[in-house]
N, C-alpha and C positions, 0 to 999 in steps of 0.2 A: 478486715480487708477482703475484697473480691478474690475469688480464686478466679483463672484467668478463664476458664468455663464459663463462669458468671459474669465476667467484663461485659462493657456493654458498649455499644458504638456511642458517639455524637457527630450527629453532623449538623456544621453551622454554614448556613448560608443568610446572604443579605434577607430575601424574605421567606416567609413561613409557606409552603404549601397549601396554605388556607386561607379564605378572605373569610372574616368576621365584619360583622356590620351587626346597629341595632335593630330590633325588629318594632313594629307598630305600637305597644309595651313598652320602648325603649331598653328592652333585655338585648345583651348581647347572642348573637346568633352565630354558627359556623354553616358557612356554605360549602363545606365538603370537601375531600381532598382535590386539587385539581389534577391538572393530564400534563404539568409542565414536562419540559425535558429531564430533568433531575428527577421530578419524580420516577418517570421509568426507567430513568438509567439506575436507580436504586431498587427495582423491583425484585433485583435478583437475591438481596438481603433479606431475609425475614423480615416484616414489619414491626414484631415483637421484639427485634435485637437491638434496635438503636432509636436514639432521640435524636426527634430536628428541631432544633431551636436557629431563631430566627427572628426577623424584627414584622409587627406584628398586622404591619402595612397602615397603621394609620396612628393617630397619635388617640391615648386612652388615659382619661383624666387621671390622678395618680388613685383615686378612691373609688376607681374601675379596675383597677390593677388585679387586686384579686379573684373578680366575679373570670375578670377574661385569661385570667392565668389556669383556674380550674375549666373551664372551658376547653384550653387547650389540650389541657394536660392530658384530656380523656382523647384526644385522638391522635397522643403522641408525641404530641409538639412543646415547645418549653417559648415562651416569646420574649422579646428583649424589647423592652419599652424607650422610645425616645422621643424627644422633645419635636415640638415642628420641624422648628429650626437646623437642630442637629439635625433630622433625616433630612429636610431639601437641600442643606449644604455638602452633605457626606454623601449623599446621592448623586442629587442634580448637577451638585457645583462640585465636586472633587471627582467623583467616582465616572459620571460619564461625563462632564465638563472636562475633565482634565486627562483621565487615565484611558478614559475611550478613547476620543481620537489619539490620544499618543501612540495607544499601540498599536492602531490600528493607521498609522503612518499619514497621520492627518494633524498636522503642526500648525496649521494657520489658525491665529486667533484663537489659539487659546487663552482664555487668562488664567496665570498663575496667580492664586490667591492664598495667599496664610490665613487667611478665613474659614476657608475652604477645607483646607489641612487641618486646620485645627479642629473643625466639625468631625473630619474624619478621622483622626485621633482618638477622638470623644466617644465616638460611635462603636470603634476596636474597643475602645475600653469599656464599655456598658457590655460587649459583646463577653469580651474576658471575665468580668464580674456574673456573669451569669452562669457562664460554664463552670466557673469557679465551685458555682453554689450546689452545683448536681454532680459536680465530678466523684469519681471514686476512683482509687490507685487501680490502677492496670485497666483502667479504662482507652478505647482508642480514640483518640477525635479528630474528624476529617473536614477539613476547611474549604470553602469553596470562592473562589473566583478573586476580584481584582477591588471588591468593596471590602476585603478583611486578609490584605497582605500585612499588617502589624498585627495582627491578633495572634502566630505562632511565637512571636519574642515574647508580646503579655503576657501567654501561657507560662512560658517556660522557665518565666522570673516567678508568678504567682504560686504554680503549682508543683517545680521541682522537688523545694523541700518537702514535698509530701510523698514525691513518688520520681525517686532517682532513674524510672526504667520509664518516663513518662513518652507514649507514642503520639506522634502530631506529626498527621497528613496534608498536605495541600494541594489541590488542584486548582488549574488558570484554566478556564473556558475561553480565552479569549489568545489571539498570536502574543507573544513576546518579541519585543521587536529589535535591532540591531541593536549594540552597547554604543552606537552614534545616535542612536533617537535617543534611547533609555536616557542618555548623557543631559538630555537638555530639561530633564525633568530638577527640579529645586532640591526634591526631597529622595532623592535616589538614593543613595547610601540609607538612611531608614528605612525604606521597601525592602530593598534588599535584604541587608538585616532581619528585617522582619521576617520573611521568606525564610531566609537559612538559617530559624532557630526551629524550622519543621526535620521530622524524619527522613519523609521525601515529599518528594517535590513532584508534581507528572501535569505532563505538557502533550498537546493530542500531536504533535508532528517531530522530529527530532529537529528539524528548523530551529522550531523554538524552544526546545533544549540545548539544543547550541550554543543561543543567542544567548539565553539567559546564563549559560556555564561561562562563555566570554567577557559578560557585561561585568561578574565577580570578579574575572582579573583584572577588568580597566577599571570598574571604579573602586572596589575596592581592596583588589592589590591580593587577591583569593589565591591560593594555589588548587588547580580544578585537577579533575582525571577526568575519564568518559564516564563514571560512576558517578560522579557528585561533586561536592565543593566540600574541601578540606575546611573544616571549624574546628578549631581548636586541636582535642583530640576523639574528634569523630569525625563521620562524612554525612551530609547532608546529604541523600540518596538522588537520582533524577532520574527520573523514567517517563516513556514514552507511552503513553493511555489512549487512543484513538475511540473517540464515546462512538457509539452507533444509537439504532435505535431500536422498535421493538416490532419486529415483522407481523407476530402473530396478528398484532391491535389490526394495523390493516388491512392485513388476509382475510380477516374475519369481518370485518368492515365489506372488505366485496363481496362477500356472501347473504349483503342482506340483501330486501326486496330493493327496498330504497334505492340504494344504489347501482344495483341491477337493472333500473326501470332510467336511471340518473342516465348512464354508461347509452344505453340505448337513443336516449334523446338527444345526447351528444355528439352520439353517430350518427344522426339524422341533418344537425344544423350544420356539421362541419362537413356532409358527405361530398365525396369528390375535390375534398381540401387536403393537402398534409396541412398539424396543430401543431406549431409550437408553442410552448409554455415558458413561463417566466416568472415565477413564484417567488414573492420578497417581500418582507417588512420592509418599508420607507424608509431606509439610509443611505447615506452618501457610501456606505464600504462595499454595496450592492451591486454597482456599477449598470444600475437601470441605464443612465444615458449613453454608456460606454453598448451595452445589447441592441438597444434600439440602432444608434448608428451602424453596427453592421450589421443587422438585417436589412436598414435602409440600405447600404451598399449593396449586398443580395440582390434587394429588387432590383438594382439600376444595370449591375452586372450579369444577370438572368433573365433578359424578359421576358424568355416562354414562360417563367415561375409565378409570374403575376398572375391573380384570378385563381391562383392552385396552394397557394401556401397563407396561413396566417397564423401569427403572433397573438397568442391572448396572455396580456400581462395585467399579472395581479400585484397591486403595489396594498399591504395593509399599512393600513393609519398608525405613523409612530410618531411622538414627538409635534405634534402637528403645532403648539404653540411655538417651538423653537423657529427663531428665522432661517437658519440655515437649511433646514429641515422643509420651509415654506417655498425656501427658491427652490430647492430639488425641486417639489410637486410641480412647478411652476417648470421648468424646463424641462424635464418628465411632458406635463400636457402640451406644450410647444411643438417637441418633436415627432409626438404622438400626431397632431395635427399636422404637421409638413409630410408627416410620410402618406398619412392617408388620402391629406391634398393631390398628392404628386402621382400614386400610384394606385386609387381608390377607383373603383367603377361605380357610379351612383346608378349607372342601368341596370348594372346587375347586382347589384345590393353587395356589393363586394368592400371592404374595408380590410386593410392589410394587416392593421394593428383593432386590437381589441383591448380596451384597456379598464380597466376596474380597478380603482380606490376602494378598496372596504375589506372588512375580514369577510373571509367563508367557510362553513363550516366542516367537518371533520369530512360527511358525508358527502359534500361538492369536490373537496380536495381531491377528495380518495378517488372519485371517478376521473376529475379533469388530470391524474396519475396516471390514471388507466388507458384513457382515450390519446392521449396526445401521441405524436408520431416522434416527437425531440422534446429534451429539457433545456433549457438555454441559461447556465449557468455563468456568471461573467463579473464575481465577486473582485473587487478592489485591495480587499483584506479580507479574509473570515476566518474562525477560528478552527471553524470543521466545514461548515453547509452541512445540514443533515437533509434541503432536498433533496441533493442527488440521490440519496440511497433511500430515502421515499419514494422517490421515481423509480429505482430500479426493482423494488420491493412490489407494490403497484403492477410493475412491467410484467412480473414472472406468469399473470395471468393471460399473456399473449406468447406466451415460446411456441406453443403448439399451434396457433393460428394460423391464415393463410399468411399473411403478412409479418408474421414476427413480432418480436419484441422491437420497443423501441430506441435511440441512441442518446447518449446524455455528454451533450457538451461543456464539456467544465473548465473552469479559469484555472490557470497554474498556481494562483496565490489564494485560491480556497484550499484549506489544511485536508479536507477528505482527496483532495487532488496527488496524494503523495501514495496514498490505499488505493487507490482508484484509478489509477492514470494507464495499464493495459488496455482495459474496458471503455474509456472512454475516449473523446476527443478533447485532447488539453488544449488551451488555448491561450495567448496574454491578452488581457482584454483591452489592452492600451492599442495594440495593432487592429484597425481596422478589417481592412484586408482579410487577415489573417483568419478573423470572425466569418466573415461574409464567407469566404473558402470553407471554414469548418459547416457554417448550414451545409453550404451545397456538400460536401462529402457527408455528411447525417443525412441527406433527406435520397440520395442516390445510392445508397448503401444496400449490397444485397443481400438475403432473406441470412444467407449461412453466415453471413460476414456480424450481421446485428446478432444473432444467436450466439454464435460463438462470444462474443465482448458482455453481452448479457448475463452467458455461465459465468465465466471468471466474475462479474458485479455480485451477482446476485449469491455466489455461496460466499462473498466475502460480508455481501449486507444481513447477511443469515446465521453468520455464524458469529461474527465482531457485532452482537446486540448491545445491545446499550443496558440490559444485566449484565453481560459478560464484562463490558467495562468496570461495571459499578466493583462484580465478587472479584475482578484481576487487581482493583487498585486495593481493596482491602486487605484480600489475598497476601499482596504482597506489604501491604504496611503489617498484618501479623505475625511474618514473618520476618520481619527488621529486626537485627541485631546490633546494639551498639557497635561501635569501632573502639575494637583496642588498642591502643598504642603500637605503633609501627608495624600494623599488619592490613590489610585489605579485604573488603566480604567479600565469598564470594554467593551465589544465590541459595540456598539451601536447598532447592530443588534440584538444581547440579548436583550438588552433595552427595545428596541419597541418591543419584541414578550414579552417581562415578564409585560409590562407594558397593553401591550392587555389581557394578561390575569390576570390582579390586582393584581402579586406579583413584587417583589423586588430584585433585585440581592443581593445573599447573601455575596457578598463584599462588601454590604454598611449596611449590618445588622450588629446589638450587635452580640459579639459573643455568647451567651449564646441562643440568640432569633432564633426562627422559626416561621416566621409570616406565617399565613394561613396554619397550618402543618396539615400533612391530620390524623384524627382519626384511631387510630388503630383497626383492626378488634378481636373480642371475640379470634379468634384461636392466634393469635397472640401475645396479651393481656397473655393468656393464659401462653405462651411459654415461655413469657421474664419472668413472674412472678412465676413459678414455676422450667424453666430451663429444662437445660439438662439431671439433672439425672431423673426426673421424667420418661422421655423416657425409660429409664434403668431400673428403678424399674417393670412396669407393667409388665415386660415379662423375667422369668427365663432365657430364650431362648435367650438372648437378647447378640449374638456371637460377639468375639473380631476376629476372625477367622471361614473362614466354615469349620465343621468337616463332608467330606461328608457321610462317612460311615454313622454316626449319622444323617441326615436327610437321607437320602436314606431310615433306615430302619423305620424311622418316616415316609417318604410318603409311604414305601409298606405295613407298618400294617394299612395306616390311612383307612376309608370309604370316604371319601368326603373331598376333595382339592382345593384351592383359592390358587393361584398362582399370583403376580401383579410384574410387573417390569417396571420402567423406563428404558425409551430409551435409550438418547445420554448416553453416557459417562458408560453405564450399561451394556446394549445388544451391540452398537457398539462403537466404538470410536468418537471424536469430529472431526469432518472434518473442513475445512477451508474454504468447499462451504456447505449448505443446501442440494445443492443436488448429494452431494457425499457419504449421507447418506443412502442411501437405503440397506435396509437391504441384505445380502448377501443370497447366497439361503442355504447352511450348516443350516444357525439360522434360516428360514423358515422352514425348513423342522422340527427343532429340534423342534420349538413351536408350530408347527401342530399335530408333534406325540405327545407331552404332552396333546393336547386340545383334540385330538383323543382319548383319555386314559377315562376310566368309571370313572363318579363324580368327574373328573379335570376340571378344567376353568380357563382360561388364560387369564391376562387382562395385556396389557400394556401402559403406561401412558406417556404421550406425550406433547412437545410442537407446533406438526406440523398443519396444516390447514387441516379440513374434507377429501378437497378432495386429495391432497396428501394421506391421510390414507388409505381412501376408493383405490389407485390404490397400495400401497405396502401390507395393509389387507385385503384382501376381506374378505366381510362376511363370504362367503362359509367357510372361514380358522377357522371357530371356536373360535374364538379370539376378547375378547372384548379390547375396545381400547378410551383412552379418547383423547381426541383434544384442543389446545390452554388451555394448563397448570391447564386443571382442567374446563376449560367451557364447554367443550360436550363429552357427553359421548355414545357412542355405543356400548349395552349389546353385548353378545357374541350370535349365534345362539342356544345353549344351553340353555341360561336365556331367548330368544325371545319366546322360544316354551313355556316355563310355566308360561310367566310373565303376567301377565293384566294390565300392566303400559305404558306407551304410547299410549294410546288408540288410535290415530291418525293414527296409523301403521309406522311414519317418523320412519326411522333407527336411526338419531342422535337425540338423547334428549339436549337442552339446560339447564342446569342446572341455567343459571342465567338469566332468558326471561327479567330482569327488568334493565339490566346495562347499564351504564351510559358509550355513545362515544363519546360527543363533546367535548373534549380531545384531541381527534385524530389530531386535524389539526395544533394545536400549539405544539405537543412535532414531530408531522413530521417535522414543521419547524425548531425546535432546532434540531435535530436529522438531518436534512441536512446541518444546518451551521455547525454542527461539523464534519460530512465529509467529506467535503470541505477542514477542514484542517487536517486533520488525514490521510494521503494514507495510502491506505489497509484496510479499514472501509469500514461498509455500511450498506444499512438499508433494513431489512426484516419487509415485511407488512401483515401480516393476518388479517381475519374477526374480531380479538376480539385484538390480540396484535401490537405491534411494538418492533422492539428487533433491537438494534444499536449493532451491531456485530463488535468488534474490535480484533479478533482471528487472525488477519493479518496485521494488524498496530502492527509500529517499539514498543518494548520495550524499557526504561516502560510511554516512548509517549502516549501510546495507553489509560494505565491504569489511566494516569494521568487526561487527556481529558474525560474517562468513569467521571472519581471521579467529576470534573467539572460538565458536565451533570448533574449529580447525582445528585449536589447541588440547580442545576437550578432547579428540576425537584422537587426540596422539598415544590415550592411557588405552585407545581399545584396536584391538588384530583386525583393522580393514586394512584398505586401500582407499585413498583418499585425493579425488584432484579437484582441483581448482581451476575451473577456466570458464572463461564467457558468461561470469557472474551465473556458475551454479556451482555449489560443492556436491559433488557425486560422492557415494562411497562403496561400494563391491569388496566380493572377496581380496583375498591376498592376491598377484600374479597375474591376475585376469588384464588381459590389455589385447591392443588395435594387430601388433604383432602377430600373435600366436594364429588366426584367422589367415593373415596374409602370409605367412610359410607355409601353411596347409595347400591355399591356392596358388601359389606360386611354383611348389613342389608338382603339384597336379600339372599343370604349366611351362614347365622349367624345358619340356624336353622340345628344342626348334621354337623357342621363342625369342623371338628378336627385336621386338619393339614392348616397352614399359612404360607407361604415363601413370605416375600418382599424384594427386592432387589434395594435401589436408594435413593432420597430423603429422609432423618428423617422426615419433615415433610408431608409424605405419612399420616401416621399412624397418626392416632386421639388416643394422650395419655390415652384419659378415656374411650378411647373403651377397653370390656372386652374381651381378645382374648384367644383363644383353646388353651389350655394347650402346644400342640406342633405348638408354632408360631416363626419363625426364621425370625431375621429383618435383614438385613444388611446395611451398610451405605458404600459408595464407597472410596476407596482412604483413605487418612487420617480421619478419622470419628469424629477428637475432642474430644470421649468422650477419657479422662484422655489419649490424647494426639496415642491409641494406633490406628492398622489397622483391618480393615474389609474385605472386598472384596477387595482385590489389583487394578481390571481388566476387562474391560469385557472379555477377555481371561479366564480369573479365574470363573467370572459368565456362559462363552458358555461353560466349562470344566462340573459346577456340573449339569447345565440345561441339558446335554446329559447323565448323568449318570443316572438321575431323567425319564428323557425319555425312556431308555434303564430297566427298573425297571420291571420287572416281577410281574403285580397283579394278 
């Protein structure tokens, strides 16, 4: 028996990595590894670790069997021999006849064939027998795709008795689609089945984990968790895998001449044009005709755009004998034709659309990447689209141009749309309209605006490569641990970071227990025990609504004015990057002229790092401002001239010189394993916080995974909040508070007018405040369910009337 050192991978997919053909001799020949997507996304395995076995892409007399099995064998591969029949049935007629369009939400005209089924049966099972003959105990084998969802039950009846800890992985390249499609399939309950005799299961979007964890309870009658699907007594694991691809291949692709000289003459045909691009295999889930339409819209709704923009769509040749396939091409060159009719310059050699039937190679791709000004993404189904992040990859060679990087429009029911959706422009591709508005916002987009959407793409298409895929899913199948009887896993890599820091997964706690729970702070303490209305009680003032009239002529009778406002979600809105926040210059200008104003002082309260503040506040702006939620605070130049308090002359004051950081390294670690599987997540690092941002992870994925953390995060001595889809964590105490006593003390003496706008708990309940003190709370405010401030739209409304105020 293997010792588990020596295990050894298999991975089975429908075909081999390799075409084999005879050569002039009639000796079988191997033309080489190819460049598919699998293969790279396997790169990141040793090539020496596992075997791909596979079917062998053509049918091979049986007394060829040996010549091409030794053949393979030298380059890794193991092949699975079938009959014509059996492959064009299990192929053509079940696997994308039948299983394609199904999940890919395309029902019409299918035919359901027990023929069909049955090839494909046949085909699992020649696949089963094969692995059978190479397997060894404590071997892992990882399945691939929607041609061999029966081959993990085959497995697990043939090779149990040999190896009671036997691991089987599966991965679906393709969406899973509702358990109302799934339902209309014949053979559902066998799929399935088949599926849930794997370890785990991984699916590139939580969509389609979802779906597929739903479809076990309707069809058949499964009790699921967020973890998996209850069998028997284990859990079939499900996790979310999002493949990418491999940056370097490309990067290094534009460094050749080739395509350096490619890039240049590209710039020359399209000069004084914006490019868009439209890169797809010929299928109806592409939504070719759905693009074309709203670019035609585009033209008809911009006509200065005409003569200055085009469309070059590359449709490669798939399927071209299917009729379904033929009408595409066919309404595809239609449209193509009408719009170039309609909106074509034949004087000036102008054509709106540019359209190309045919493949092209690595080195054309790589530049028409490079060159184009938009992606024009507008998938009907897809499982990922790995365009887009070839475009963005491609892209990163333009950050530093005059012009920038480019923008990449993508459909909301492409699966990379759920990682991707900050950075780009989502779109439904069924809305018209909707398309044609998204060009014109890509092609008018300014330099900082495409830069900005580019970073967030491009460290996400750099770092989620298509190895990292490949070592995370095995990663994580080698570490699968059966389920024991009435307990639940939890991931082993929690384990050992909860166990370094002396707590306990609270999956294996009392419910009622929280070991090691961190003491709550006095203001806190405070809160929960006296509540809500107390907030309410200390201040008459205390608005369900602003009445601005009523503060307007409250700040023009007052003598002396404190003004405090939080930021996000107060003065601007929540952005999906950090640094899409900066403040606009309208609301600079408007909190200048308030801080400009006799005996006003302006303080805004913040979760961002110094020096961010320091370059959107300057001092000079008269503006005090606090840093990391409450840990530093920078008096206003106003408070600087009459204060005697920081003696040291340092501009930021630390408010908690004594806090506790060795913290930091273990909630960074959770805080990355959860990343890992959340796409659209990710972790912001300042001097005193960390905040796991999931404002861009799928719903309600995102919130799920935050709640998780959250729980983890109860065995270790932070401070922990949850709000506006991020989980922050800081020392113990540190809050919005402690800042606003400082300045209000400084303050307190003839001040008679008080505006706060943001956080309830800004305000220290038992502070005594001026008669005319107006609090707000943002959005839904809780108390007895009513509203406050709507906006910050409704906050920049009264701050410029306050501004505009005649003292």
């Amino acid at each position: 028996m293997n010792s588990p050192l020596s295990s050894k991978l298999i991975v089975a997919s429908n075909r081999l990595p390799i075409n084999i053909s005879r050569d002039k001799e009639g000796r079988w020949v191997s033309g080489g590894m190819s460049s598919g997507g699998l293969v790279a996304a396997l790169s990141g395995i040793p090539r020496d670790s596992f075997i791909w076995l596979g079917w062998a892409g053509c049918v091979v007399p049986p007394h060829d069997e040996p010549e091409v099995t030794s053949l393979l064998e030298a380059e890794g591969c193991v092949p699975v021999f079938l009959s014509d029949k059996i492959a064009k049935d299990h192929y053509n007629g079940f696997s994308n006849g039948i299983l394609w369009p199904l999940f890919h939400y395309q029902t019409e005209d299918i035919e359901f064939n027990d023929e069909y089924y049955s090839a494909y049966s046949s085909a699992n099972q020649a696949f089963a027998d094969a692995i059978e003959r190479i397997y060894e105990p404590g071997d892992l084998i990882w399945i691939h795709d929607m041609h061999l969802m029966l081959l993990p039950r085959m497995l697990r009846k043939q090779l149990h008795p040999a190896d009671a800890k036997l691991h089987i992985g599966f991965f679906l390249h393709i969406p899973f689609p509702t358990s109302e499609v799934f339902h209309v399939l014949p053979w559902k309950r066998e799929l399935l089945r088949g599926v849930l005799d794997s370890d785990l299961i991984g699916f590139h979007t939580y969509d389609y984990a979802s779906h597929f964890l739903r479809t076990c309870t309707h069809v058949l009658g499964m009790e699921t968790r967020p973890q998996g699907v209850l069998v028997q007594d284990r859990l079939a694991a499900v996790g979310v895998f999002p493949i990418g691809i491999e940056p370097h291949k490309f990067e290094e692709k534009l460094e050749t001449v080739q395509v350096q000289d490619r890039i240049k003459e590209l710039e020359v045909t399209f000069a004084g044009k914006k490019l868009i691009i439209g890169i797809d295999r010929l299928d109806y889930i592409k939504g070719i005709p759905h693009r074309l339409l709203g670019y035609e819209a585009f033209l008809r709704d911009n006509p200065e755009s005409r003569g200055k923009v085009v469309l070059l769509q590359v449709a490669v040749p798939s399927r071209t004998d299917v009729p379904e396939y033929k009408k595409l091409k066919r309404e595809i060159e239609q449209l193509v034709g009408r719009i170039n009719g309609t909106y074509g310059n034949l004087l000036e050699n102008y054509a709106p659309v540019q359209y190309l039937f045919r493949s092209i190679d690595f080195s054309e791709l790589t530049a028409l990447y490079t060159v184009a000004d938009v992606c024009f993404v507008t998938s009907l189904r897809d499982g990922m689209n790995l365009v887009s992040l070839e475009y963005i990859v491609c892209q990163g060679a333009k950050v530093n141009a005059k012009d920038g990087p480019g923008v990449l429009i993508l459909s909301e029911f492409a699966g990379a749309s759920g990682s991707l959706i900050a950075g780009s422009i989502v779109v439904n591709p069924w809305n018209t309209d909707a398309l044609s508005d998204a060009v014109r916002v890509a092609l008018s987009m300014d330099v900082e605006g495409r830069r900005s959407k580019h970073d967030l793409l491009y460290k996400y298409a750099t770092k989620y490569t298509a190895s990292f895929w490949g070592a995370s899913f095995i990663g994580e199948l080698r570490k699968f641990m059966p389920l024991q009887p009435g307990s639940l896993p939890t991931s082993p890599t929690l384990r050992t970071l909860l166990m370094k820091s002396g707590g306990s997964s609270r999956a294996n706690s009392r419910p009622n227990s929280r070991p090691n729970s961190r003491p709550a702070s006095p203001t806190s303490s405070l809160k929960s025990s006296l509540g809500i209305m107390l907030a309410r009680e200390f201040n008459p003032l205390f608005l369900h609504k602003p009445n601005h009239r009523m503060i307007g002529n409250a700040f023009h009778t007052s003598k002396k004015r404190l003004i405090v406002l939080e930021y996000d979600g107060v003065l601007v809105p929540f952005a999906s990057l950090p640094s899409l926040s900066r403040p606009p210059r309208k609301l600079m200008a408007t909190l200048r002229a308030l801080a400009g104003l006799p005996n006003t002082y302006v303080y805004v309260f913040t979760q961002r790092d110094r020096k961010t503040l320091d370059n959107w506040f300057a001092p000079s702006y008269n503006i005090g401002v606090t840093g990391e939620q409450g840990a530093y605070l920078r008096i206003s130049a106003k408070d600087r001239e009459k204060s005697d308090k920081n003696e040291k002359g340092e501009e930021w004051e630390n408010l908690y010189p004594d806090m506790d950081l060795s913290w930091r390294d273990l909630v960074r670690s959770l805080m990355q394993h959860y990343t890992i599987r959340t796409p659209g997540a990710f972790v912001e690092e300042t001097e005193v916080q960390l905040v796991w941002n999931y404002r861009n992870a799928e719903e309600p994925f995102g919130s799920t995974q935050a709640r998780d953390l959250h729980h983890l995060l109860d065995n270790v001595a932070v401070a922990v909040e949850v709000k506006n889809k991020r989980l922050a964590v800081r020392p113990l105490n540190i809050t919005q508070a402690t800042p606003f006593r400082r300045v209000f003390a400084e303050h307190r003496e003839d001040l008679d007018f008080l505006f706060v706008a943001g956080d309830m708990g800004i305000v220290d309940p038992l502070l005594e405040l001026p008669e005319k003190a107006f609090v707000f709370g943002m959005g839904k405010s809780g108390i007895e369910g009513k509203w406050t401030m709507a906006d910050h739209e409704e906050v920049g409304e009264l701050l410029d009337d306050l501004a505009n105020v005649q003292l």
